[in-house]
N, C-alpha and C positions, 0 to 999 in steps of 0.2 A: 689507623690513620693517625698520623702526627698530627697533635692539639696544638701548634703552632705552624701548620700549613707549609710555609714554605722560608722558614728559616731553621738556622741550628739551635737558635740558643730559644732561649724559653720569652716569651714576650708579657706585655703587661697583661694583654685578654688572659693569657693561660695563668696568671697569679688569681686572675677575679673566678677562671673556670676553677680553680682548686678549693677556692674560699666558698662557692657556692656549693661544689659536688665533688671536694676530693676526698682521699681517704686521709686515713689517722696518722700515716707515715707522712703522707704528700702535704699536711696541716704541719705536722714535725716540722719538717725541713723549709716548709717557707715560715714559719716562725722562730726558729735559727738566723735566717735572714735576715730578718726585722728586725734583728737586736742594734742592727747596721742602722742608724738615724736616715741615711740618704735614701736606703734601700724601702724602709720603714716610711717615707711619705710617697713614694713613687705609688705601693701597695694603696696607702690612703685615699689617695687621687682616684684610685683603680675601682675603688668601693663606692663612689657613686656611679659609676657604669652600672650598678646591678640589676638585676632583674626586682623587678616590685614586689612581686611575689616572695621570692627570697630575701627579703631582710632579717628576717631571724636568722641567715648565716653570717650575714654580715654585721652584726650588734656584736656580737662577742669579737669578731676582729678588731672591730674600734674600739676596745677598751682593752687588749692586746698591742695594740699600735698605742695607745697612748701613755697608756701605761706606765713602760719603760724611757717614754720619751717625753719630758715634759716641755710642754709647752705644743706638742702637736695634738692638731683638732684635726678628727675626719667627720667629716659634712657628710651624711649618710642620705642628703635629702629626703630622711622621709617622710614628707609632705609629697614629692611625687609619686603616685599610687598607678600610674598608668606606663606601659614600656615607651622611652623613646619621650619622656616629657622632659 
């Protein structure tokens, strides 16, 4: 099943499904991405969608996204411990 349902190109959920559960190639190439500033807050945005549970995948993205890009903050909210707060 295509992890972007019902388009061609790749969507913001499928950047968050990758940061959560993808592989070491699928981590590669969307951190290639990133290197792009524009492309690199779109992802940020995407990283408080996550699931509660999964925040230890999403901690090293934010210091990957920020990294190279100073002056970008990703809000990892977490203080939200519950899905959907």
């Amino acid at each position: 099943m295509n992890p972007d349902r019902n388009t061609k190109v790749p969507t913001a959920w499928r950047w968050l499904i990758i940061i959560q559960r993808g592989s070491t190639e699928e981590w590669r190439k969307l951190y290639e991405r990133c290197q792009d500033r524009a492309f690199a807050e779109l992802v940020a945005r995407v990283l408080a969608w996550r699931d509660p549970d999964l925040l230890p995948s999403a901690r090293p993205w934010a210091f990957l996204l920020e990294d190279p890009h100073p002056g970008l903050k990703v809000d990892l909210r977490e203080s939200h411990t519950h899905p959907g707060a």
